[in-house]
C-alpha positions as CSV (number, residue, x, y, z in Angstrom):
1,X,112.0,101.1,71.0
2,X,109.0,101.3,73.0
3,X,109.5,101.3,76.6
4,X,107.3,99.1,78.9
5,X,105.4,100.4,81.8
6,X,106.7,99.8,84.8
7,X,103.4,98.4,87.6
8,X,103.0,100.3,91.1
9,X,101.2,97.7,92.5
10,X,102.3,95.9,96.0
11,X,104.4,93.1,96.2
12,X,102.8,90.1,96.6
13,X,103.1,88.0,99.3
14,X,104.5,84.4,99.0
15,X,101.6,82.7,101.0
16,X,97.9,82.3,99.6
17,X,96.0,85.6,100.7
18,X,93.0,84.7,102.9
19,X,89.9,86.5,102.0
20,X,90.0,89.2,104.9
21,X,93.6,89.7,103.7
22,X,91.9,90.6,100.4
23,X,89.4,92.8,100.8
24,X,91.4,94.5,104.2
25,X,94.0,95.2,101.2
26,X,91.1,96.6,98.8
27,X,89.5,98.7,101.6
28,X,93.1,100.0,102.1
29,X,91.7,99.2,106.0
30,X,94.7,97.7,108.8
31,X,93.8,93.9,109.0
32,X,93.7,94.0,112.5
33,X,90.4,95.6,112.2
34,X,89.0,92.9,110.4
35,X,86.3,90.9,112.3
36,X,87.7,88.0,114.1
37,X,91.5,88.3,113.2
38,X,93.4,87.9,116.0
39,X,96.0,90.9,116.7
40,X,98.5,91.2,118.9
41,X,99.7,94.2,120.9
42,X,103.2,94.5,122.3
43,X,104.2,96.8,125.4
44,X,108.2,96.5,124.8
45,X,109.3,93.1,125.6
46,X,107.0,93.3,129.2
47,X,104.0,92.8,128.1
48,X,101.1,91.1,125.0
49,X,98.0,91.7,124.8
50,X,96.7,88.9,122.7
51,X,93.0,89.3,120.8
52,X,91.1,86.7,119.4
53,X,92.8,84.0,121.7
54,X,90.9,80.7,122.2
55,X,92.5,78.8,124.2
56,X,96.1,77.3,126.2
57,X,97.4,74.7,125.0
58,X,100.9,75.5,127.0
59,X,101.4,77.4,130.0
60,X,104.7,77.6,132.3
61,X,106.9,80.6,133.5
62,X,109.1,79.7,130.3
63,X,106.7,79.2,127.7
64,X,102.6,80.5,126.8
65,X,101.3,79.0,123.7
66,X,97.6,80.3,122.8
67,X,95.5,78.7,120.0
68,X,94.3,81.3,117.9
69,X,91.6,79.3,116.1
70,X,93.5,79.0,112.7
71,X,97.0,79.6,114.0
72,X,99.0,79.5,117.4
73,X,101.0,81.7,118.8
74,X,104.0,80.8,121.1
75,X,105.9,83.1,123.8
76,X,109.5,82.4,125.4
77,X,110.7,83.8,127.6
78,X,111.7,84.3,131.6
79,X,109.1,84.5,134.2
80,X,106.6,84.3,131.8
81,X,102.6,84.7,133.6
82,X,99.3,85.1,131.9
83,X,97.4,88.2,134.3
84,X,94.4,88.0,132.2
85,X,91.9,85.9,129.9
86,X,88.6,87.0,129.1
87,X,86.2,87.8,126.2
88,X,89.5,86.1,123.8
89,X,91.7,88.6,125.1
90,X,94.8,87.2,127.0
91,X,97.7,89.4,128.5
92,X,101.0,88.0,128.8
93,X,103.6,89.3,131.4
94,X,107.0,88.8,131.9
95,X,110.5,88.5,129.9
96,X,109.6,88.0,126.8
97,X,112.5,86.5,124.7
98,X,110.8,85.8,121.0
99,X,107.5,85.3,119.7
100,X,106.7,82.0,117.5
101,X,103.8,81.6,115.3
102,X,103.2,78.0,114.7
């Protein structure tokens, strides 16, 4: 009995693959460094640095949503404070409980 070849490719996700997911994935390059995909950098639970942001659409010491053109991005947390936002680049400060993407 013949046995069948087993496949070493990647799992595939669940969601439909954009095309910068694609080719990121046939580059074998990090999709963060894919022209305009927004990427977000986390300094413990003190700090964000948010890339590709284009706007508030919520701001209070409790919560800090950011429009990220095709998706949103929501931070909880305590004493929440944005200290920067310029060039679409945003840096969130404070508590941060949990990070939502809406």
């Amino acid at each position: 009995m013949a046995q069948k070849k087993r496949s070493r490719s990647r799992p595939q996700p669940s969601y439909k693959r954009t095309a910068k997911e694609k080719l990121s994935e046939e580059l074998d390059l990090p999709l963060a460094s894919m022209p305009g995909m927004p990427n977000i950098e986390l300094a413990g639970n003190r700090q964000a640095v948010v890339e590709g942001c284009k706007g508030v659409l919520e701001y209070n010491e409790n919560a800090i949503k950011l429009n990220l053109g095709k998706s949103i991005v929501k931070f909880v947390g305590i004493g929440l404070s944005m200290t920067s936002f310029r060039f679409e680049q945003a840096v969130i400060s404070g508590n941060i409980l949990s990070v939502e993407f809406l």
